[in-house]
C-alpha positions as CSV (number, residue, x, y, z in Angstrom):
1,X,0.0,0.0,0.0
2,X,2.8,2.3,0.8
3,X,4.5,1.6,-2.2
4,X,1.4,2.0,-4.6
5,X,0.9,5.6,-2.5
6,X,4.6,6.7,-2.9
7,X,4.4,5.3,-7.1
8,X,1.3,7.9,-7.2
9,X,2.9,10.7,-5.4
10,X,5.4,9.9,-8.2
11,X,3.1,10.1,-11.1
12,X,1.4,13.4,-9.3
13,X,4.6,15.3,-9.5
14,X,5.7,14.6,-12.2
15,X,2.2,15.3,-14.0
16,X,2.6,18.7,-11.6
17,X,6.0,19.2,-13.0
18,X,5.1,18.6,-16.8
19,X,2.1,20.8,-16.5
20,X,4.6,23.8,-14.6
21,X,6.7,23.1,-17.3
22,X,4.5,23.6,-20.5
23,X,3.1,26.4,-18.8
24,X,6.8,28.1,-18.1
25,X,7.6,27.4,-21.7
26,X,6.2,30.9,-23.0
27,X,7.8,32.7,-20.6
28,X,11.4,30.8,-21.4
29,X,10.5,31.2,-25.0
30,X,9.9,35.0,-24.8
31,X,12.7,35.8,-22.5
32,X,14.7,33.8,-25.4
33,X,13.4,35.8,-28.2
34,X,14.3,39.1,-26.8
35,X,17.7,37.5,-25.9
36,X,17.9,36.6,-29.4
37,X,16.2,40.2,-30.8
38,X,18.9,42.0,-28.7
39,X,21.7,40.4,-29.9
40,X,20.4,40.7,-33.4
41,X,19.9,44.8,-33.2
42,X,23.5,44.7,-31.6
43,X,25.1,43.3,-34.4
44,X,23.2,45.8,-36.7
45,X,24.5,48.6,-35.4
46,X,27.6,47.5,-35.4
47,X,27.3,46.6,-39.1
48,X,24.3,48.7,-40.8
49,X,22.8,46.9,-43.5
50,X,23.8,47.8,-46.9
51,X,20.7,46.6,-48.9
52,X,20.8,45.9,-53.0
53,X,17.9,46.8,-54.2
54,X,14.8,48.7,-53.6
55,X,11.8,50.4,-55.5
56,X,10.7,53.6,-53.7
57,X,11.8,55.4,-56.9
58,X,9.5,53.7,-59.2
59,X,6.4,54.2,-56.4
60,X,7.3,58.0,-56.0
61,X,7.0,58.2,-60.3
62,X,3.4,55.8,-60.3
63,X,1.6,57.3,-57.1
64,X,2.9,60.7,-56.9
65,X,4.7,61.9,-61.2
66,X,8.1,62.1,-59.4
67,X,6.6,65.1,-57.4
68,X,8.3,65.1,-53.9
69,X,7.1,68.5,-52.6
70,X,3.9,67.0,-51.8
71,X,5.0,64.3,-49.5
72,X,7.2,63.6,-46.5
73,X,9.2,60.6,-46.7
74,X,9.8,60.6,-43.2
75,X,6.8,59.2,-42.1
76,X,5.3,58.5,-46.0
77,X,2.7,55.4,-45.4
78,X,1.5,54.6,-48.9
79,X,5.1,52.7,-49.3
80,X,7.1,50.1,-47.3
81,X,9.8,52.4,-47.3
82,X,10.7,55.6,-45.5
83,X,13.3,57.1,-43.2
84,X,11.6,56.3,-40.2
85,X,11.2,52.5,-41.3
86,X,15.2,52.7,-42.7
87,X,16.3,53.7,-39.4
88,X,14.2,51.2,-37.2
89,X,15.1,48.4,-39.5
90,X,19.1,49.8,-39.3
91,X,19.6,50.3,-43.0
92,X,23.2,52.0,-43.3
93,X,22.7,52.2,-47.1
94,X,20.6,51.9,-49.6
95,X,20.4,50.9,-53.5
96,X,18.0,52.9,-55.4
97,X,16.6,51.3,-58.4
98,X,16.1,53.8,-61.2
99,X,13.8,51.1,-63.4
100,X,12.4,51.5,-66.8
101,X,9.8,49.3,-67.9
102,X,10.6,47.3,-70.7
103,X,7.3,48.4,-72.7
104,X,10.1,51.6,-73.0
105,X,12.9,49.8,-74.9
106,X,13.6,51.4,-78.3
107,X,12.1,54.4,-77.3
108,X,12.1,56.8,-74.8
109,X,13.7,54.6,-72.0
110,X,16.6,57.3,-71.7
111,X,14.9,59.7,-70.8
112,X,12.7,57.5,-68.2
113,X,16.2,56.5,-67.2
114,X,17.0,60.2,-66.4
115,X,14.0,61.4,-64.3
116,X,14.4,58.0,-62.5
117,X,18.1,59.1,-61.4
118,X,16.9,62.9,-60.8
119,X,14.2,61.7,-58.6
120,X,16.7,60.0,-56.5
121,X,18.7,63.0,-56.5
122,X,16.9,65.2,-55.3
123,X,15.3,63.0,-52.7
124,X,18.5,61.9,-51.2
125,X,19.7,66.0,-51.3
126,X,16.6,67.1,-50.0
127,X,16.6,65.0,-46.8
128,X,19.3,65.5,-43.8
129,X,19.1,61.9,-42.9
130,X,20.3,60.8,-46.3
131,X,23.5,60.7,-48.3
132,X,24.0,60.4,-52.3
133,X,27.7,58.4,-52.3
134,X,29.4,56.6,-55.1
135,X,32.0,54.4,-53.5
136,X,32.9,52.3,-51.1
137,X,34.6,54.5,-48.7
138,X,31.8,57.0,-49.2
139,X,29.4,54.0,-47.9
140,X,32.2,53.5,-45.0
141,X,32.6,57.4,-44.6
142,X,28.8,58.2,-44.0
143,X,27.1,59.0,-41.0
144,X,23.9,58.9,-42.2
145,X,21.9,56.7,-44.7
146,X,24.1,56.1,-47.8
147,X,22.5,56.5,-51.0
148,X,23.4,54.9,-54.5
149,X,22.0,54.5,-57.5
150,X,21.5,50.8,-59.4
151,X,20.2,50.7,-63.1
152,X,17.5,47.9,-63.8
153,X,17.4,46.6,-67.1
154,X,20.2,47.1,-69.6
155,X,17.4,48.3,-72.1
156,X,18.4,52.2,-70.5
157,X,21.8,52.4,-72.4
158,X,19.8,52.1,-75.7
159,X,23.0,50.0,-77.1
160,X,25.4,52.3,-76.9
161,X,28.5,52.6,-74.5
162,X,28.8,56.3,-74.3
163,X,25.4,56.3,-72.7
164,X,26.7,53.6,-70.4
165,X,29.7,56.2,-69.4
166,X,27.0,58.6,-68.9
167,X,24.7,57.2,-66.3
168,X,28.3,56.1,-64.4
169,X,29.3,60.0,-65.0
170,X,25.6,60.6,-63.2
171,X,26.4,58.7,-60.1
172,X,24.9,54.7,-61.3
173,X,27.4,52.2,-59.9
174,X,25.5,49.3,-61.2
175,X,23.2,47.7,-63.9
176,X,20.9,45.4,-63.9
177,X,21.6,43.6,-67.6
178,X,18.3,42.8,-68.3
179,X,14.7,43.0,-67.0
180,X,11.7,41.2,-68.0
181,X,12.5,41.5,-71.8
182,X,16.0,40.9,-74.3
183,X,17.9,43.3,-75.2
184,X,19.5,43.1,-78.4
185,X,22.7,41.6,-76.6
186,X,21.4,40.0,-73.9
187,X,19.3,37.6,-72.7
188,X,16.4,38.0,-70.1
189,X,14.8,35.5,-67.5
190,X,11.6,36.1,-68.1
191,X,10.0,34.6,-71.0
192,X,7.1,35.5,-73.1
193,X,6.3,38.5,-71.4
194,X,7.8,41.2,-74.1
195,X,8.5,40.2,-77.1
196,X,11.5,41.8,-78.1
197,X,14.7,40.2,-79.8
198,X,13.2,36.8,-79.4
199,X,15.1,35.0,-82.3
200,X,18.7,35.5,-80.8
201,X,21.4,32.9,-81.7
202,X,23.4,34.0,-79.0
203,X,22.7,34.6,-75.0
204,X,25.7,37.3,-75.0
205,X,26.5,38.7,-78.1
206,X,29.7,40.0,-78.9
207,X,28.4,43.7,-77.9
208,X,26.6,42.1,-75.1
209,X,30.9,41.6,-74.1
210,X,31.9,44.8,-75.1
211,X,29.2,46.6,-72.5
212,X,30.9,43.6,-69.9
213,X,34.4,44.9,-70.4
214,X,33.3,48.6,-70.2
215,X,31.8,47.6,-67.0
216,X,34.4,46.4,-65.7
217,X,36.9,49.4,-67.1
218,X,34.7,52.3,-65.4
219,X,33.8,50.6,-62.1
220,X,30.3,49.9,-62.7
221,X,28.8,46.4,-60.9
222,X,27.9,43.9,-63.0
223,X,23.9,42.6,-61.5
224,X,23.1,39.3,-63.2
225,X,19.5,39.7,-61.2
226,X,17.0,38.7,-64.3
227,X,19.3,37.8,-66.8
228,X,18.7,34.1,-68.3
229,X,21.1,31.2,-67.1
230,X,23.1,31.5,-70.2
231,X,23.9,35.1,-69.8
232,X,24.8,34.8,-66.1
233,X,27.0,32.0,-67.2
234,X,28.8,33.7,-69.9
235,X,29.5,37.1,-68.3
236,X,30.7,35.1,-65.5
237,X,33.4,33.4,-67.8
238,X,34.4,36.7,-69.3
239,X,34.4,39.3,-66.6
240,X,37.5,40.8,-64.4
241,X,35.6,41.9,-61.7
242,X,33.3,40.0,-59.0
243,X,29.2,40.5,-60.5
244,X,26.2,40.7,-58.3
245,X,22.8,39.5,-58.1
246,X,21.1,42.5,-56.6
247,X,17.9,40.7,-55.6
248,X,17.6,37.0,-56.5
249,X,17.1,33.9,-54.6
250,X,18.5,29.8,-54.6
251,X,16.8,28.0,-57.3
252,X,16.7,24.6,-55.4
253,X,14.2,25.8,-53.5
254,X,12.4,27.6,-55.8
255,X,12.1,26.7,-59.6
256,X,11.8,29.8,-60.9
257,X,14.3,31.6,-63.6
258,X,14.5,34.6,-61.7
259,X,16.3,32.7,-59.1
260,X,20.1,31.2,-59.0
261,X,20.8,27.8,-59.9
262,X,24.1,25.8,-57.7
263,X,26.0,25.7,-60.7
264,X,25.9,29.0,-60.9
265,X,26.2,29.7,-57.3
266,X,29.9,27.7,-57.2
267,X,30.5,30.0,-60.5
268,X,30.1,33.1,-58.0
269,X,32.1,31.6,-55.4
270,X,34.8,31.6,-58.1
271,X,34.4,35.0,-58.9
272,X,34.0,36.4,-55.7
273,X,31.0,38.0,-56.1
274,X,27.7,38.2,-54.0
275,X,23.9,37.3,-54.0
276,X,21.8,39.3,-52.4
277,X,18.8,37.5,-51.5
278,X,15.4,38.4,-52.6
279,X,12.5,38.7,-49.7
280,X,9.6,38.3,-52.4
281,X,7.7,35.3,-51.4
282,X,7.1,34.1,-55.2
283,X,10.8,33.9,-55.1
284,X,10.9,32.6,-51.7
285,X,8.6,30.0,-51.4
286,X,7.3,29.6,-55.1
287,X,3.7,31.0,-53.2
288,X,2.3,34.1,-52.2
289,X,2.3,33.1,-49.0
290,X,5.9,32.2,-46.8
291,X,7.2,33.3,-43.5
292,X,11.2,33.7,-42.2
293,X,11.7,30.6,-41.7
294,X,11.4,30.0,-45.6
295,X,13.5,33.0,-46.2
296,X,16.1,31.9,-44.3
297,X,16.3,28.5,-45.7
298,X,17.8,30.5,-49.3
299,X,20.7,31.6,-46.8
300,X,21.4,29.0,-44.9
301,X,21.3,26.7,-48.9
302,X,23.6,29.1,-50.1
303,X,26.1,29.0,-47.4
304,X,26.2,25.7,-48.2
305,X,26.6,25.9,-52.0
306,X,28.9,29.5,-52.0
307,X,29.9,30.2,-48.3
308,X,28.5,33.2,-46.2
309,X,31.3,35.6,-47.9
310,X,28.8,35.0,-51.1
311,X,25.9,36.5,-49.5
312,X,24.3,39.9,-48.8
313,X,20.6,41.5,-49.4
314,X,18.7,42.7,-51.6
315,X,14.9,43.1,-50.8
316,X,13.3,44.2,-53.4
317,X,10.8,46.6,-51.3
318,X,8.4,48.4,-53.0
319,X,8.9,46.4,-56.2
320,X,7.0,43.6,-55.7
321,X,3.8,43.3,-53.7
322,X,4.4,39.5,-51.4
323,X,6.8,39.5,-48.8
324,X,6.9,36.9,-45.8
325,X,4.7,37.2,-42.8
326,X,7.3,39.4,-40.1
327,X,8.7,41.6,-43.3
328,X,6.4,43.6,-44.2
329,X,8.8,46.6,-44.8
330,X,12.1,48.2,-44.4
331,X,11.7,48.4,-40.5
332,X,12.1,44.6,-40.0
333,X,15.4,43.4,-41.4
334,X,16.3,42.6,-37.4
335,X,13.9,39.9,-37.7
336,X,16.1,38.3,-40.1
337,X,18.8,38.6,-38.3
338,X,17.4,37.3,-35.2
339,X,16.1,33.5,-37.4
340,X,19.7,33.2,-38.9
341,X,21.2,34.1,-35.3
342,X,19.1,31.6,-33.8
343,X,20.6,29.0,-36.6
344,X,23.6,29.5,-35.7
345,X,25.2,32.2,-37.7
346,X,27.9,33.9,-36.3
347,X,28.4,37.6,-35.5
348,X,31.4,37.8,-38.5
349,X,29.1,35.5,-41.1
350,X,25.8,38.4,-40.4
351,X,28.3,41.4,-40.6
352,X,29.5,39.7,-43.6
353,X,25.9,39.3,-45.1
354,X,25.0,42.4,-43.7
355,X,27.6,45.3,-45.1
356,X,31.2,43.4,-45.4
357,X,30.8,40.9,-48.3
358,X,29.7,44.0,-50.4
359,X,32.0,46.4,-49.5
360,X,34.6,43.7,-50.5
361,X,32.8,43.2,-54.0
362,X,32.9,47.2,-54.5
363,X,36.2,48.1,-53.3
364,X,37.2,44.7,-55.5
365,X,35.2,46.2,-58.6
366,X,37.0,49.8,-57.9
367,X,40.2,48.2,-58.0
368,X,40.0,46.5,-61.3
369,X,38.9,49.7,-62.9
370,X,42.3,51.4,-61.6
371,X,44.3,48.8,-62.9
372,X,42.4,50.0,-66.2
373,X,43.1,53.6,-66.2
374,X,45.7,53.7,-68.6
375,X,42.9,51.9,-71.3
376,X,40.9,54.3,-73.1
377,X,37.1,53.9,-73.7
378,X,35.8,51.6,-76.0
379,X,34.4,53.4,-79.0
380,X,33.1,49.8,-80.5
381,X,29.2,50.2,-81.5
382,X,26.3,47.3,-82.1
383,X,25.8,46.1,-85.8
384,X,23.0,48.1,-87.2
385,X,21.4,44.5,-88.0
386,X,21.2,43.4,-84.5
387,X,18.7,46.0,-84.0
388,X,14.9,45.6,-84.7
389,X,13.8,49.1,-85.0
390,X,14.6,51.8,-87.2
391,X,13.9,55.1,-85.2
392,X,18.0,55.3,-85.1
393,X,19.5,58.2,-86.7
394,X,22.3,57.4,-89.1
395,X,24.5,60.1,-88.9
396,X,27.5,58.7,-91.5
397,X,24.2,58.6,-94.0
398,X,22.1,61.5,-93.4
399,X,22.4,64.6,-95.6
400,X,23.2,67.7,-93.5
401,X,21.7,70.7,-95.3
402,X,20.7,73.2,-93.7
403,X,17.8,74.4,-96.2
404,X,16.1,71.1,-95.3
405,X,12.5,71.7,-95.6
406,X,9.7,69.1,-94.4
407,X,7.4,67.3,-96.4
408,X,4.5,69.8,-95.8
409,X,7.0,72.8,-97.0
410,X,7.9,70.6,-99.5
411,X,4.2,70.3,-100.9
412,X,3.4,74.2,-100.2
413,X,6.1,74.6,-102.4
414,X,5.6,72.1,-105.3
415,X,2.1,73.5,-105.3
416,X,3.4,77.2,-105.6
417,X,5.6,76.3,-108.4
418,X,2.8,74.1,-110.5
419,X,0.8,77.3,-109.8
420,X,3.1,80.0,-111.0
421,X,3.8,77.7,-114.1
422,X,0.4,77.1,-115.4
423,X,0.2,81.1,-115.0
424,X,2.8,81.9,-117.0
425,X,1.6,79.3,-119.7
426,X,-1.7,81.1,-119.6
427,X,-0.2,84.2,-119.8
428,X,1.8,83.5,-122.7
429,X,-0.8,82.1,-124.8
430,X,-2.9,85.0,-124.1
C-alpha cells in the first residue's frame, strides 16, 4: 500500500511538473526571443545593413509623377519604405533602383532613365538623414543613410557605350543587364512576357561583351539579377571583376528563372561576387504566402553551395507586392537577423551578409577599374542589324543641309511652283 501511494505521489509530480513546465515554456520562449532580438539589433548597429535593391523610386514616379514637394518621406505610409522604417530596420545604405519598364525599350527609356536618377537625386539632397555616395569608402565614410543608384534593365543604355559612361558619369554604380524583356545583346529570364529580340542565336552577343568589359573598365557592378542562365554563365566566364545579383534567390528551393541555380552559385564563389537575396515570397517559397523561416532556408542553402562571404541583401521593397509574414517593410530586417542568429550564424558570417561581403565586392570592382586607367574607352558600336527598330538616326548617311524643308514645306512649295507655271503658260498664250 505504501508503495502504490509513494508510485502515485510519483506520477502526481511529475504530472505537476510537466504541466509547470509547458506552462513556463512561454515565458522561457519569450525571455529567449528578446535575448535573441537584442543580440540581433546589436550586431546591426555595429554593421548597418547595406541593402541591394529597392523600389521607392518607381512608387514616387506611379503614385505621386516624381513630385516630392507634396509628401514627407519621413513618415510616408502609402510605401514600405521611408526614413523612419530605414532607421528602425538599421539600414546603413541603400540601393536605389532607377527602373524603366521594358514596354520603353527602343524608345524613350533614356529619358525614363534620367527622371528616375533625378528623382533619387533630389530626394537623397533634400533630406538630412540621407547621403547620395558613389564608392565604397563614401558608404564606410557616412554617417547617415548612404544613398546609391542601381540601373535595372540594360534596355536604359539604348546599345550604346557612351550612354553607359554617362549614367556612371551621373552617379549609377551598377546595372541590372536585363529586365523582364531581351535586349539586343542580352538575354532576359523572363519569357514571353515582351516580345522583343526573341530569335537571338546567342545569349551574350559580342556587344553584349563589349558593354561587360566597359563595365568592368569604369567601375560599374555587373547585376546578373534577371538575366537568363546563359547570360549569367557567360558574363561570369568573361568578366575581371566579382558581378552581383542585386535581388535574387536559390533556385533549389524555388524553380523559378528569376532565381540562381548551384551551378551558378559555385560559379560566383569563383568569382567572388555576392547574391543578395530576394525577400519576395514568389521567389521565396514559389507561393504568395511564406514566413522567415522560408526565407532563411535560401541563406542557410547558399552558405552551403557559395559560403557566407557569397551573400548579402537585396529586398526588393516596394517592387513587388508579397513579402513573408514578419517583413512587411524596411523596418524589420532585425527579424532576419534574429532567425539566422538563432541557426547558428555567427556575429562575423551576419556582418559579412549584412555590409562586409559588399563592401569587399565594391572596393574589388574599384580596383580593377584602376588597374584600367591607362585603357581608353571603347568606341566599339552594335551592328546596325542586330537592331529591330529603325527610329536610329544614321548620322554617316544623313544629308546635312541646312535648307532642309519638311514634307508639308515641301508640298506648299511644289504646289506654288505648279501654280506659277500654269500662270505663265496662260499668260503667254494669251
Amino acid at each position: 500500500m505504501a508503495k502504490r501511494t509513494f508510485i502515485s505521489s510519483i506520477r502526481i509530480s511529475c504530472l505537476i511538473s510537466w504541466k509547470v513546465f509547458y506552462v513556463l515554456i512561454p515565458f522561457v520562449s519569450s525571455v529567449s526571443d528578446d535575448q535573441l532580438m537584442e543580440q540581433a539589433v546589436g550586431i546591426m548597429k555595429k554593421f548597418p545593413l547595406i541593402d541591394g535593391h529597392n523600389d521607392l523610386a518607381l512608387q514616387l514616379r506611379k503614385l505621386y509623377n516624381n513630385r516630392l514637394s507634396g509628401i514627407n518621406l519621413r513618415t510616408l505610409n502609402s510605401t514600405r519604405t521611408n526614413i523612419q522604417k530605414l532607421k528602425m530596420g538599421h539600414v546603413g545604405a541603400q540601393f536605389w533602383s532607377a527602373y524603366v519598364l521594358c514596354s520603353a525599350q527602343d524608345k524613350d527609356a533614356v529619358r525614363l532613365a534620367l527622371e528616375q536618377i533625378d528623382v533619387i537625386k533630389r530626394m537623397c539632397k533634400e533630406y538630412d538623414e540621407l547621403e547620395l555616395v558613389t564608392s565604397s569608402q563614401g558608404i564606410s565614410n557616412s554617417t547617415r543613410i548612404a544613398c546609391l543608384i542601381g540601373l535595372e534593365g540594360g534596355h536604359v543604355i539604348d546599345n550604346s557605350l557612351g550612354t553607359l559612361r554617362m549614367f556612371y558619369d551621373l552617379g549609377v554604380r551598377y546595372m541590372t543587364l536585363t529586365h523582364t524583356c531581351n535586349t539586343p545583346w542580352a538575354e532576359t529570364s523572363s519569357k514571353g512576357i515582351h516580345p522583343f529580340y526573341e530569335n537571338r542565336e546567342k545569349s551574350l552577343t559580342d556587344f553584349g561583351k563589349e558593354v561587360v568589359k566597359e563595365m568592368n573598365r569604369i567601375g560599374m557592378i555587373i547585376d546578373l539579377s534577371h538575366t537568363s542562365f546563359n547570360t549569367s554563365q557567360a558574363v561570369l566566364e568573361i568578366t575581371k571583376a566579382p558581378i552581383i545579383f542585386s535581388h535574387s534567390a536559390a533556385f533549389a528551393l524555388c524553380k523559378i528563372h528569376r532565381n540562381v541555380p548551384d551551378d551558378i552559385l559555385i560559379s560566383l564563389k569563383k568569382n567572388q561576387g555576392l547574391i543578395m537575396i530576394n525577400f519576395h515570397t514568389a521567389f521565396v517559397a514559389c507561393d504568395k504566402s511564406a514566413n522567415i523561416s522560408n526565407l532563411a532556408d535560401h541563406f542557410d542553402y547558399i552558405k552551403g553551395i557559395a559560403g557566407p562571404e557569397s551573400i548579402g541583401i537585396g529586398g526588393d521593397y516596394d517592387g513587388v507586392n508579397g513579402f513573408p509574414v514578419g517583413l512587411e517593410d524596411v523596418s524589420k530586417y532585425p527579424s532576419l537577423i534574429k532567425e539566422l542568429k538563432s541557426r547558428g550564424w555567427t556575429q562575423e558570417e551576419l556582418g559579412g551578409i549584412l555590409r562586409e561581403n559588399f563592401l569587399r565586392v565594391f572596393s574589388a570592382v574599384e580596383r580593377i577599374r584602376d588597374e584600367q586607367t591607362s585603357q581608353k574607352p571603347s568606341e566599339n558600336e552594335i551592328p546596325a542589324t542586330e537592331l529591330n527598330y529603325n527610329c536610329r538616326l544614321d548620322l554617316r548617311n544623313v544629308k546635312l543641309n541646312h535648307s532642309t524643308i519638311s514634307k508639308a514645306q515641301e508640298r506648299i512649295q511644289n504646289s506654288l511652283m505648279f501654280i506659277i507655271t500654269a500662270w505663265m503658260i496662260f499668260c503667254v498664250c494669251m
